[in-house]
N, C-alpha and C positions, 0 to 999 in steps of 0.2 A: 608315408606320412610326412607331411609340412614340419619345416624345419622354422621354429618360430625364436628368436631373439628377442629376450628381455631387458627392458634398462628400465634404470628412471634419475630421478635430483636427490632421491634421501637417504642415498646410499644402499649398499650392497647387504646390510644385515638389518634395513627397516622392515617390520612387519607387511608394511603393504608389498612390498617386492615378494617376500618369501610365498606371500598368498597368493601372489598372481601367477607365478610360476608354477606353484603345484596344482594351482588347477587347470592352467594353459596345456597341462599334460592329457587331459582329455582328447585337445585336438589335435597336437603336432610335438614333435621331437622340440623339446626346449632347451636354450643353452641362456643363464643367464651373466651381460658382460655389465656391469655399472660401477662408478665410482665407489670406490674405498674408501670416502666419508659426504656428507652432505652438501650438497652443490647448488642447493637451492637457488633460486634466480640469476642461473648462469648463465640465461639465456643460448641462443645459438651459438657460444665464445667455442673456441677452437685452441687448443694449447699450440703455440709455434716457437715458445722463447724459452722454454727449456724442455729436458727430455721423462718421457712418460714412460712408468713400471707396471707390466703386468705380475700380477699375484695368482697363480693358480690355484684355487681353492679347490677343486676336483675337478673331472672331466667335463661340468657342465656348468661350474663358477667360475669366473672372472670378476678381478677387481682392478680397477684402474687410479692412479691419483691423478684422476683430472675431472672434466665434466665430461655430461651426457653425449655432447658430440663427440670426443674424443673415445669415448666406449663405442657407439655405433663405428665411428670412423674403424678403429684397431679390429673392431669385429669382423666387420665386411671384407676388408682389406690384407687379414693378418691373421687372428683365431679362427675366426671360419671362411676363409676363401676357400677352402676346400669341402666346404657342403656349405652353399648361402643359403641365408635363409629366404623362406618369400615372404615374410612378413613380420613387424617389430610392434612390439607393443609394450608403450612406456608409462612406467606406473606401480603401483595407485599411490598417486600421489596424496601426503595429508593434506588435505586444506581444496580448496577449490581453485582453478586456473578460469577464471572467467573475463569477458571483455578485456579493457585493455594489459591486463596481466596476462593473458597469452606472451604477449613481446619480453616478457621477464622470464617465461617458466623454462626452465630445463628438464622440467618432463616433455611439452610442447616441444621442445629443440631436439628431443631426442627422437619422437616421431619426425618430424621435420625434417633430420639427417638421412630417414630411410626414405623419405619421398625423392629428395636430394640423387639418389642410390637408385632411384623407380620403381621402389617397394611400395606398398600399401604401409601406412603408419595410425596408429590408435595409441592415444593418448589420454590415459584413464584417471581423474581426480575424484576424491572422496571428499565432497563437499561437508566437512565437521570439523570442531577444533579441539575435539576433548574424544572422551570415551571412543577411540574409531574401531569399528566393526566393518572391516574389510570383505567378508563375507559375500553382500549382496550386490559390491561392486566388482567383483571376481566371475559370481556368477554371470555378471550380465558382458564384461570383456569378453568371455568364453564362449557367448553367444553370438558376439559382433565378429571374434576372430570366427570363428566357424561361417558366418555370412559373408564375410571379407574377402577368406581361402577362397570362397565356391564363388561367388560372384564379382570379386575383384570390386578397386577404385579406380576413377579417373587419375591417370597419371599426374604426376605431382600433389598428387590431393591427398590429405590426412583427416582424420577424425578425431576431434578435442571433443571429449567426452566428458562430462562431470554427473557424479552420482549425489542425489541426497541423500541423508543417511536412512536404512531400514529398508523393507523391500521395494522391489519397483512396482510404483504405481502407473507409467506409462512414460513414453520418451515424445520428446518433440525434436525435430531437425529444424534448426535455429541459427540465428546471426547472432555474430560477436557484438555484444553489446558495449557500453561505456559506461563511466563512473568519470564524478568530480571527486577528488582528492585533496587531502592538506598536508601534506610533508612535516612528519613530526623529525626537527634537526635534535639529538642528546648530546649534549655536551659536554667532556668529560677531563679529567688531568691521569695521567697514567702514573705509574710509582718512579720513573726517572723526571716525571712536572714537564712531559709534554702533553699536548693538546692532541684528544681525539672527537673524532665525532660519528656519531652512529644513526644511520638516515632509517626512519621509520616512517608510516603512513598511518593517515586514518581517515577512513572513509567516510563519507559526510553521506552523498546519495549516489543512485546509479539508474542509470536506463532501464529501462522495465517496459519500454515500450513491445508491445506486441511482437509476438516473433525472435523475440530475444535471450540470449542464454538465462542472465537473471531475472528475465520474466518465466522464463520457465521452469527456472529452481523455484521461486517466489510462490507457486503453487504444486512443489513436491514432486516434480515431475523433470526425467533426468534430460540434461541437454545435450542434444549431439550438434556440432557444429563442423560443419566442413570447411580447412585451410587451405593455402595455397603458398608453397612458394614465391611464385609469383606475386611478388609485393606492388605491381606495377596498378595503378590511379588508372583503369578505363574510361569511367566520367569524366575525368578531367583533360583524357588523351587527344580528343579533337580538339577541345577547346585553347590547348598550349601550341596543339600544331596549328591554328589559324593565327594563331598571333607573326608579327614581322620578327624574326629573331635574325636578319640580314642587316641587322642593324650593329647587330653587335659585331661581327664579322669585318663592316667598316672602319667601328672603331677602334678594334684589335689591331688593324692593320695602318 
């Protein structure tokens, strides 16, 4: 049986982890490692500047006080180098990781890490902000880990997944869509009368173009989008390489 590893951003004792992990038991030996409190948009950040505690909560918890990379990292490297897993699956996130909030989520970083590793990575969101019923996004990770094990991903590549809430009505394979934003700054005094501030957003619109994650939640229908580490600009890779950059090279010298 596959040896599958659990994480996610909302900590080690959120409802959506504890549900993903017990039904991940279907397909594979589960061990789950995740931060020891919520790490929410920790994006892919790595702890270096000071040192990290594991917590053994039994033979198959782990709790880390750091982020989602830092749990896959100590995982792969430390808790389990002695049975790796072949596959990580980060999650169920509450709230959605869609367009450019991938670059924020530390559920997303936490699949990310295992690609990093040459794992397969799934990356499961519960697109709702109130009442979550983890359920039918449990069932449907269970189904992707199970197609995952058997047929594998292209290396480097992960799977950001978002569910709408209720059962699945049908999935689309999708591009990371966009959103225009407005940065909501709060402004605050603390009880010694310094100045804080607390950056929040509010979303005005979002791409919905065809083919795209929020067009395809926008009609109840869940998104699978395939990532890459490989953050590198292709469209744009010939067109930097035809430019004279021996120019610069003269005036440097």
């Amino acid at each position: 049986m596959a040896t599958i590893l659990v994480t996610n951003d909302d900590g080690i004792h959120s409802e959506g982890i504890i549900v993903l992990a017990e039904a991940l038991k279907e397909v594979g030996d589960v061990f789950v490692v995740a931060p020891a409190f919520e790490m929410s948009a920790a994006s892919h950040s790595l702890t270096l500047m000071r040192p990290l505690r594991i917590e053994k909560i039994d033979d198959r918890h782990y709790s880390i006080d750091g982020t989602p990379t830092d749990c896959v990292t100590l995982a792969m490297n430390h808790i389990l180098k002695d049975r790796p897993p072949q596959l990580v699956v980060s999650g169920i996130n509450k709230g959605g990781n869609l367009g450019d909030d991938v670059t924020y989520s530390g559920t997303v970083a936490g699949a990310l890490e295992a690609s990093i590793h040459g794992l397969p990575g799934i990356a499961v969101s519960l697109v709702q902000r109130v009442n979550f019923d983890f359920s039918h996004a449990a069932e449907l990770a269970v189904e992707l880990a199970r197609r995952v094990l058997g047929d594998g991903l292209p290396r480097g590549t992960l799977l950001n997944v978002n569910v709408p809430p209720g059962p699945v009505r049908g999935i689309r394979v999708t591009r990371q869509g966009t959103k225009i934003i407005k940065p909501t700054i709060i402004e605050g005094t603390d009880p010694r009368q310094r100045k804080y501030y607390w950056i929040g957003e509010e979303s005005l619109t979002w791409n919905e173009e065809p083919g795209t994650d929020y067009e395809a939640l926008r009609h109840g229908l869940v998104s699978i989008t395939p990532l890459r580490n490989d953050l590198t600009d292709y469209n744009a890779l010939p067109e930097l390489q035809s430019r004279d950059w021996k120019v610069f090279e003269d005036e440097i010298q």
